[in-house]
C-alpha positions as CSV (number, residue, x, y, z in Angstrom):
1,X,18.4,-6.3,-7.3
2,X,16.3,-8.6,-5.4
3,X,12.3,-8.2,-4.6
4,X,11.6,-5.4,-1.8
5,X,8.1,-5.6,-0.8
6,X,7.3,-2.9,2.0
7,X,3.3,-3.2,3.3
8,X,2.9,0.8,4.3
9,X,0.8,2.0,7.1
10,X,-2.3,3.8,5.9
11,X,-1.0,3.7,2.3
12,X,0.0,1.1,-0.4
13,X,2.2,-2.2,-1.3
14,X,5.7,-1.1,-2.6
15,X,7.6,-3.3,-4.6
16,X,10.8,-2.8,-5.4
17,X,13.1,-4.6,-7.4
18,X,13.4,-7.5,-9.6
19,X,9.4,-8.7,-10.4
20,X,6.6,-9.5,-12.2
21,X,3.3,-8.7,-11.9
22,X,0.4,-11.8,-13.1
23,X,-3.5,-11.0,-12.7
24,X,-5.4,-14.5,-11.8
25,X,-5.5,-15.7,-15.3
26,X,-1.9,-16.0,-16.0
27,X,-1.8,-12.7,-17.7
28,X,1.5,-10.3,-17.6
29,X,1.3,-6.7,-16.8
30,X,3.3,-4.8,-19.0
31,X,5.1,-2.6,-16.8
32,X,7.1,-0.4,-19.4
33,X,10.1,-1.1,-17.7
34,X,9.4,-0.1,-14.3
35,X,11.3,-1.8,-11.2
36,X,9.1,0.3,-8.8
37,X,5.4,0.0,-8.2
38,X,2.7,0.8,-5.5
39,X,-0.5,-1.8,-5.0
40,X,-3.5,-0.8,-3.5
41,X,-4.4,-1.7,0.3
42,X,-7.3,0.5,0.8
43,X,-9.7,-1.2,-2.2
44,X,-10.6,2.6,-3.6
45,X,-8.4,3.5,-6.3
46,X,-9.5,3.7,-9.6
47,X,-6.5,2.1,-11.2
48,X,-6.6,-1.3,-9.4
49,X,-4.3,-3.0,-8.5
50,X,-2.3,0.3,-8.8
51,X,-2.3,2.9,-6.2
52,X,-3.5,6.4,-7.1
53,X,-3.6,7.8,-3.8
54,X,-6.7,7.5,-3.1
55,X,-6.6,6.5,0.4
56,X,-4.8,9.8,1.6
57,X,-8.7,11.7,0.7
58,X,-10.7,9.2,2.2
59,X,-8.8,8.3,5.1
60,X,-7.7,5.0,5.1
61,X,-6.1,3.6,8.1
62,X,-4.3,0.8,8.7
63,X,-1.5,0.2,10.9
64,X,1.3,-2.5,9.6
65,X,4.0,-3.5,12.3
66,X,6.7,-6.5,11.3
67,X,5.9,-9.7,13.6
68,X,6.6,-13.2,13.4
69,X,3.6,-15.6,12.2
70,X,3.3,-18.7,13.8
71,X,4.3,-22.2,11.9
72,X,2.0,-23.0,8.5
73,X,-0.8,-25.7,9.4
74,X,0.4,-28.9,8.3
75,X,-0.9,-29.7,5.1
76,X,-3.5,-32.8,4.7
77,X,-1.4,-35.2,2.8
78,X,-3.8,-37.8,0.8
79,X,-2.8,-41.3,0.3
């Protein structure tokens, strides 16, 4: 199944799918198997990067709509 990744208003990061999950040193979550996983949007949960819900008692609000982003800046290219 390929990667799903649905950004939730006022809640988490779903991922769905096929995946892997890094921290910023390289390091592997161990997922124990699971193709299904909520990421935290709202900075409060005390299971980070993980969602636990958090943001549903201390009302976190954040509206996500699908749009189209404008081209990438070119890149500076050194010679």
């Amino acid at each position: 199944m390929a990667t799903k990744i649905t950004v939730r208003s006022h809640r988490s990061i779903r991922i769905e799918g096929d995946f892997e999950l890094y921290d910023e040193d390289g390091n592997k979550f161990d997922l124990a198997g699971r193709t299904s996983i909520s990421l935290c949007r709202c900075g409060l949960s005390k299971d980070k990067p993980f969602c636990d819900s958090s943001h549903r008692t201390e009302g976190f609000q954040s509206e996500i709509k699908a749009r189209t982003l404008p081209p990438p800046a070119e890149k500076d290219v050194k010679k």
